[in-house]
Rosetta silent file (secondary structure, phi, psi, omega in degrees, C-alpha in Angstrom):
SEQUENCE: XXXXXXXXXXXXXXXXXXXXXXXXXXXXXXXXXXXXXXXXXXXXXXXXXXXXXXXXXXXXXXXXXXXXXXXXXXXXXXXXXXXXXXXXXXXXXXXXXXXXXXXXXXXXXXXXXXXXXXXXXXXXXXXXXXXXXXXXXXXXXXXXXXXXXXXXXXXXXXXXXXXXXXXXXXXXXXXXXXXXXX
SCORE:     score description
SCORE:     0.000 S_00000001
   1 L     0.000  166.732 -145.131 -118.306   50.463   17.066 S_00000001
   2 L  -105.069  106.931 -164.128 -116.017   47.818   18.156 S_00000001
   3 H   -61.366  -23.013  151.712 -115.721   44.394   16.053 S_00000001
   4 H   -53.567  -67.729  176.418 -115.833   43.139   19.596 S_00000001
   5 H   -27.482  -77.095 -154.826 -119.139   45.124   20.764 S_00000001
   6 H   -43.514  -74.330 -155.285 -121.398   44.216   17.608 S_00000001
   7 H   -69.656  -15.848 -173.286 -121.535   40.101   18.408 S_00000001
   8 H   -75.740  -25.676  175.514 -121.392   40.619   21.782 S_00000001
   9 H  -105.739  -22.934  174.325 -124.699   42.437   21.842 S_00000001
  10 H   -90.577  -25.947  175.260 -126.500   40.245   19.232 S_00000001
  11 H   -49.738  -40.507 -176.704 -125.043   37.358   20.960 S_00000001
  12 H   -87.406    0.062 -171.654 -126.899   38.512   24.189 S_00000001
  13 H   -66.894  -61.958 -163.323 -129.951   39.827   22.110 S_00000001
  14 H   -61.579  -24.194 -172.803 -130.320   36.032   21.062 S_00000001
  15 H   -75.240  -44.838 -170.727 -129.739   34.730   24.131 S_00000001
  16 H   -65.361  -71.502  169.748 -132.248   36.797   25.961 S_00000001
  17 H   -11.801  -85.316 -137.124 -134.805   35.592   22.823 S_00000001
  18 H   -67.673  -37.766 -175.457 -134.078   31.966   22.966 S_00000001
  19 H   -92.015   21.587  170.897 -134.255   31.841   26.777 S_00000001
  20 H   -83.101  -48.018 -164.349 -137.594   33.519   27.043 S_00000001
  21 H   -84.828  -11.156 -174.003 -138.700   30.684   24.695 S_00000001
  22 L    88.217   37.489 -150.564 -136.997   27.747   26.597 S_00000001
  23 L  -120.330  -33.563 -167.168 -135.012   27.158   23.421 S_00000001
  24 L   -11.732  -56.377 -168.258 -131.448   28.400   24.980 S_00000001
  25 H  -104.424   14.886  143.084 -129.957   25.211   24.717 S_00000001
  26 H   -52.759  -39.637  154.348 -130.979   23.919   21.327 S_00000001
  27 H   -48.109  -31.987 -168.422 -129.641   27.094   20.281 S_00000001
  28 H   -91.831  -43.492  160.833 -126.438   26.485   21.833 S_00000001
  29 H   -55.558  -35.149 -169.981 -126.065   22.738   20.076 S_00000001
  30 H   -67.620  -42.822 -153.850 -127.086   24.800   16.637 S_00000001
  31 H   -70.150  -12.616  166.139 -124.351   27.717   17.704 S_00000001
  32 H   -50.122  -70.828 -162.416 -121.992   24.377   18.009 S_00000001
  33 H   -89.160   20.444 -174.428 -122.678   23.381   14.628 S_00000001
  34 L  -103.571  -32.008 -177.176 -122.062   26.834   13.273 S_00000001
  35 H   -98.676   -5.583 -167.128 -118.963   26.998   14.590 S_00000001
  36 H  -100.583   -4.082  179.955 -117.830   23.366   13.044 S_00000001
  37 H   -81.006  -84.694  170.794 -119.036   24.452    9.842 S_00000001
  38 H    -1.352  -49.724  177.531 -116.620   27.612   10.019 S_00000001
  39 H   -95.899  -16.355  134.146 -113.844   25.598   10.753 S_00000001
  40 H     4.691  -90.390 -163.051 -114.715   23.390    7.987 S_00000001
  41 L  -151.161   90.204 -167.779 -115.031   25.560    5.720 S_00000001
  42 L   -73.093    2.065  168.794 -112.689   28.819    5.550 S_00000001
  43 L  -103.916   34.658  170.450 -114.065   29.872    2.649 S_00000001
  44 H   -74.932  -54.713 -164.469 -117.852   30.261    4.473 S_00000001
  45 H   -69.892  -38.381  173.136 -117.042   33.726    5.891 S_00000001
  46 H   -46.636  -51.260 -158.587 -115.510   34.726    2.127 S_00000001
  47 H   -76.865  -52.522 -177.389 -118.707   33.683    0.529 S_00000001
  48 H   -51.788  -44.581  158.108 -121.022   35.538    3.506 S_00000001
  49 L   -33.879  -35.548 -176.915 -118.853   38.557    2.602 S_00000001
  50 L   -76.241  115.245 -163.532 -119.328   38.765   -0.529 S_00000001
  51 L   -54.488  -30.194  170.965 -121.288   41.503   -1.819 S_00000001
  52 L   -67.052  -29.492 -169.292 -122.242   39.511   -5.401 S_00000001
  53 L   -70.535  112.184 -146.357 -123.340   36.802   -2.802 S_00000001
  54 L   -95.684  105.633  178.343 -127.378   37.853   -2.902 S_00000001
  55 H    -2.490  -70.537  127.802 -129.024   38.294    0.876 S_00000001
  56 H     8.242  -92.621 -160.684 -131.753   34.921   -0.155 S_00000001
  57 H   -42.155  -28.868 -173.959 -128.134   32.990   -0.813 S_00000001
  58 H   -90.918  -23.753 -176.369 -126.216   33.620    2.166 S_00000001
  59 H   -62.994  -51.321 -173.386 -129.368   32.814    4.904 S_00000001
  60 H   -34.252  -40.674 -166.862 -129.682   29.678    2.618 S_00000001
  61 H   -69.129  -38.199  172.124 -125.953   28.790    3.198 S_00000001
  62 H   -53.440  -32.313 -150.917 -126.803   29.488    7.312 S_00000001
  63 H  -110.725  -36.687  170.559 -129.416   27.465    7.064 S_00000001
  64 H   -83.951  -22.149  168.680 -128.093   24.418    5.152 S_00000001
  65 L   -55.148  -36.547 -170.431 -125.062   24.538    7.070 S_00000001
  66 L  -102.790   33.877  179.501 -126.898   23.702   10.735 S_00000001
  67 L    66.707 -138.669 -167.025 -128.763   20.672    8.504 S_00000001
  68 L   -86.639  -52.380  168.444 -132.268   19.658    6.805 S_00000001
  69 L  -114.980   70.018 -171.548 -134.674   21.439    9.087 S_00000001
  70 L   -74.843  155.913 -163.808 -133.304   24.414   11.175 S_00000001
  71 L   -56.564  170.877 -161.074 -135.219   25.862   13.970 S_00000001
  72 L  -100.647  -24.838  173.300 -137.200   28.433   13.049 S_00000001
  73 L   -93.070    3.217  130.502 -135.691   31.497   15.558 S_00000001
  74 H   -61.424  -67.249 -165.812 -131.980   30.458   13.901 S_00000001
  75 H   -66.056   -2.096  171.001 -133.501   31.126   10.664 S_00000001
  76 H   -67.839  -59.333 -156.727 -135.254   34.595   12.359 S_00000001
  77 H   -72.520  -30.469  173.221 -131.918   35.540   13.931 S_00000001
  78 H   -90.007  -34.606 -178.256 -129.705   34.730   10.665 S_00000001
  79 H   -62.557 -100.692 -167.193 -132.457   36.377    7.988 S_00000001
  80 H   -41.459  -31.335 -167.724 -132.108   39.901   10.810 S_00000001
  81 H   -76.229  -54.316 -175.664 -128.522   39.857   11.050 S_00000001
  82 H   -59.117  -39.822 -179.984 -127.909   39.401    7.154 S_00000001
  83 H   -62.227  -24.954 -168.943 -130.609   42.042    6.317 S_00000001
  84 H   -92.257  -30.009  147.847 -128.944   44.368    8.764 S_00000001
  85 L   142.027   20.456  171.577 -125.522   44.045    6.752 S_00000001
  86 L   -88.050   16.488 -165.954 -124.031   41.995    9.772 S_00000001
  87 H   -60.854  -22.701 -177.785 -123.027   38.808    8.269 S_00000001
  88 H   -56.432  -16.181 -172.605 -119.247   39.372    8.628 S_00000001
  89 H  -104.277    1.045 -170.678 -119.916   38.970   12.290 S_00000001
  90 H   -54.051  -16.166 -167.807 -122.010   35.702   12.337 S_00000001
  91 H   -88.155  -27.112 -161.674 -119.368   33.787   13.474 S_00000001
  92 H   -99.455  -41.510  172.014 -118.078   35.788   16.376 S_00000001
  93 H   -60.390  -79.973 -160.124 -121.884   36.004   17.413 S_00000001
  94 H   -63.980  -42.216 -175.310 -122.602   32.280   17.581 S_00000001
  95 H   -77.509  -28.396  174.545 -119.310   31.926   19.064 S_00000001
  96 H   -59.952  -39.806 -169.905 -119.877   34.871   21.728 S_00000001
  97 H   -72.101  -60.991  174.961 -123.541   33.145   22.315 S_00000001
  98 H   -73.228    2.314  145.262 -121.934   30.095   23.290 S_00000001
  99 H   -70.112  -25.826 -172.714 -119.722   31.563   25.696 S_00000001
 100 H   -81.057  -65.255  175.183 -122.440   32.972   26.955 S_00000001
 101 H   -30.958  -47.023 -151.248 -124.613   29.747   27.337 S_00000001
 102 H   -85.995  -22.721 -174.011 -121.748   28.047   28.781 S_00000001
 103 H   -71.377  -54.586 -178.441 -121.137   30.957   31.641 S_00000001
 104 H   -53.291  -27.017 -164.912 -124.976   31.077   32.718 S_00000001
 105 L  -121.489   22.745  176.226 -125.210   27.541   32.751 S_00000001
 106 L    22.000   91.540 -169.555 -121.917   27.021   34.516 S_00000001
 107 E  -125.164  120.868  179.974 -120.088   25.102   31.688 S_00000001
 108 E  -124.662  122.021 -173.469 -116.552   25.037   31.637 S_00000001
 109 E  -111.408  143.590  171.269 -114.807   23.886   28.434 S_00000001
 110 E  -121.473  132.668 -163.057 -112.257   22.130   28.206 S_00000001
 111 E  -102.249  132.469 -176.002 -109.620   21.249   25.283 S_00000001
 112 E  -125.625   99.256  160.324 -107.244   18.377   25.243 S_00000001
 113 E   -58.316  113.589  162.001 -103.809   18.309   23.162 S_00000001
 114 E  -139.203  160.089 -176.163 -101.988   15.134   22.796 S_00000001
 115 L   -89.115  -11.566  147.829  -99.757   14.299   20.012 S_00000001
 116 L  -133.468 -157.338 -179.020 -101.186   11.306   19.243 S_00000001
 117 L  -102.930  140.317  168.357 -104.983   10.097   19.652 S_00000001
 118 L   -77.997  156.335  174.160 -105.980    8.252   22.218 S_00000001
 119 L   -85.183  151.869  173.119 -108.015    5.358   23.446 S_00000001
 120 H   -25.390  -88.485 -168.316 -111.696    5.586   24.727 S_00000001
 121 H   -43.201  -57.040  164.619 -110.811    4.689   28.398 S_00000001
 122 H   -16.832  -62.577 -142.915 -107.825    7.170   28.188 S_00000001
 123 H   -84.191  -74.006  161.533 -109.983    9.931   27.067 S_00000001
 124 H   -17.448  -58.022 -177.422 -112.622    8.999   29.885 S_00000001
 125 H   -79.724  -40.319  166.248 -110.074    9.039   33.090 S_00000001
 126 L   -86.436  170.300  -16.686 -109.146   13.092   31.739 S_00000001
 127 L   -81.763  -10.380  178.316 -112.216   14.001   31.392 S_00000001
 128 L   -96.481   12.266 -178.285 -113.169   12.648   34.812 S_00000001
 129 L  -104.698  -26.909  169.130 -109.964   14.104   36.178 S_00000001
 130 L   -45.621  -75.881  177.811 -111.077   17.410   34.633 S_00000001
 131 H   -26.776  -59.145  178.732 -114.015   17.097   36.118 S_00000001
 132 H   -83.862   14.938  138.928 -112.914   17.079   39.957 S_00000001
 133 H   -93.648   -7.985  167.144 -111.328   19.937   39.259 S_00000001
 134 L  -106.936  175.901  163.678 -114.013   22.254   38.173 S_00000001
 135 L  -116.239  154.860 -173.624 -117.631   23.052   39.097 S_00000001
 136 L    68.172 -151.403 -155.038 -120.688   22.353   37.187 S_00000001
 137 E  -115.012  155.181 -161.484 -120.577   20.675   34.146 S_00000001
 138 E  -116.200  170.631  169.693 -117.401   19.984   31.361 S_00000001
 139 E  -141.684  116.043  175.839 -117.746   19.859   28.203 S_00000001
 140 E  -103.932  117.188  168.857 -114.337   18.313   26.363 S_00000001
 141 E   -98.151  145.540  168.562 -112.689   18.642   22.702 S_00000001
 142 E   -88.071  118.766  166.902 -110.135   16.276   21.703 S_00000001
 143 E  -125.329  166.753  164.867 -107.387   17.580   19.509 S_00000001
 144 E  -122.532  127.188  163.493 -104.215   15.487   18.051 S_00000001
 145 L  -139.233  104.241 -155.425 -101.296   17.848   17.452 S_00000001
 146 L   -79.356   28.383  148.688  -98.330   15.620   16.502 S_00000001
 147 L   -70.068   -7.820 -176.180  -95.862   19.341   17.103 S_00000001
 148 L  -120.977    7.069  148.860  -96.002   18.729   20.739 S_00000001
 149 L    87.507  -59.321 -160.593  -93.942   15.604   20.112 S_00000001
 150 L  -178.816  165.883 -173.158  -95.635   14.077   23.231 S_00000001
 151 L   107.205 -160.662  152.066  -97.459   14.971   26.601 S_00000001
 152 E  -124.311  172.942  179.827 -100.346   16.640   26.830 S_00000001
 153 E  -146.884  111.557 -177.374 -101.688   20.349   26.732 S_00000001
 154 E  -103.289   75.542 -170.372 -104.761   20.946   28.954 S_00000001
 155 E   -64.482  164.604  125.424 -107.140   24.285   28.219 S_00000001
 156 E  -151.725  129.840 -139.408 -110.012   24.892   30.599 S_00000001
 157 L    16.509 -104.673  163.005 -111.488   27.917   29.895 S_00000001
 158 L   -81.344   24.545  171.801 -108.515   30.966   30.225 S_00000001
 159 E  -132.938  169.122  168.337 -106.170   28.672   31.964 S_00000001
 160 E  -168.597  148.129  163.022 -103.677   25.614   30.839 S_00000001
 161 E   -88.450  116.796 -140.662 -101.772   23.412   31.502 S_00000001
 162 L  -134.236  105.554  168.253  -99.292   22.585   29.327 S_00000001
 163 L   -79.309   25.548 -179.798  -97.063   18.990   29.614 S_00000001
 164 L   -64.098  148.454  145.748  -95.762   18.974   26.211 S_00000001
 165 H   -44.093  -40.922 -157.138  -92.410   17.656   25.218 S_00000001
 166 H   -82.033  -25.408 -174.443  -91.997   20.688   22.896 S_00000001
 167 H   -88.114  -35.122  167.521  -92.549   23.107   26.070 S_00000001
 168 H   -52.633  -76.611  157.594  -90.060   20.623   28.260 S_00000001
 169 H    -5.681  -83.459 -179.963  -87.668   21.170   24.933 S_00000001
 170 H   -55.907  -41.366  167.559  -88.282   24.768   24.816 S_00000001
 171 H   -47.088  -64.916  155.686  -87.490   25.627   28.574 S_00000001
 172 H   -14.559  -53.939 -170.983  -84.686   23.176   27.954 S_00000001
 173 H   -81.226  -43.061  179.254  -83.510   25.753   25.346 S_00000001
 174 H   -58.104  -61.813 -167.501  -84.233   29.042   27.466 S_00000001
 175 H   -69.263  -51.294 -174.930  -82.085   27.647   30.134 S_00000001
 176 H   -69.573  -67.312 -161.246  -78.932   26.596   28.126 S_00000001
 177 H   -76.276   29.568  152.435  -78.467   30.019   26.055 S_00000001
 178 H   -85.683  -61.511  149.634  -79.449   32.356   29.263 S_00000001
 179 H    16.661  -69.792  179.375  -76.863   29.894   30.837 S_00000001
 180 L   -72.230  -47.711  175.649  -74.382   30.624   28.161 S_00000001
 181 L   -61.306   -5.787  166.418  -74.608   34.303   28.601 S_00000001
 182 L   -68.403    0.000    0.000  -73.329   34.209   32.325 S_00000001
């Protein structure tokens, strides 16, 4: 089966669960902090992997990871996955779930590259500029990536925009050696 398929079907298994219960978007703030723990901490998915790593240890690690008292259908939903030998995919699930959340609930996210960080009020005027360009509701991450010199870079969901220096630069670069080959 398809390392794509597998989270993609427990993602909607969970969804369909969670929204039955009214829980969907508690779930979806948990599937949040699931994913910040991942990027965290690259060695998480090593440790869930590991076969010495005892079924009991890795839901603990699931479970202390999302804080002191996680809900009780994330600890159902991590406890079934790990028993079924799917932990290699938890990540890809929670992130698949919250794609999922955000399409039913007409969420559009959007990610903002600048090279250095910005002030509050800055941050505020894009995201309300975002905003009147989508429908429904935005949700924004903040990144600093000093590699793009300057500008911005502007995801929202599969499209971007991208005002970087380094892509002004690179075009800049395209254009002189095609140039030269004439």
């Amino acid at each position: 089966m398809s390392e794509g398929v597998i989270p993609g079907r427990y993602a909607m298994a969970l969804y369909k669960y969670v929204y039955d219960k009214g829980l969907s978007s508690k779930l979806y703030t948990i599937a949040k902090e699931v994913e910040r723990a991942y990027t965290a901490t690259p060695e998480l998915r090593k440790t869930l992997i590991n076969p010495v790593v005892s079924a009991a240890d890795k839901i603990s690690i699931m479970n202390t990871i999302v804080g002191k008292n996680p809900d009780k259908h994330y600890q159902n939903f991590v406890r079934f996955v790990i028993e079924n030998k799917r932990e290699e995919y938890l990540r890809e699930i929670f992130l698949k779930y919250s794609q999922l959340y955000r399409k039913k609930n007409n969420i559009s996210l959007a990610e903002v590259t600048t090279a250095v960080e910005l002030d509050k009020k800055t941050l505020e005027k894009i995201t309300t500029l975002i905003s009147k360009h989508t429908t429904g509701e935005v949700e924004t991450e903040y990144k600093i990536d000093p590699s793009i010199i300057g500008g911005f870079i502007i995801k929202i969901d599969s499209q971007q925009l991208d005002s970087s220096i380094d892509r002004e630069l690179r075009n800049m670069r395209l254009k002189l050696v095609n140039s030269s080959k004439v």
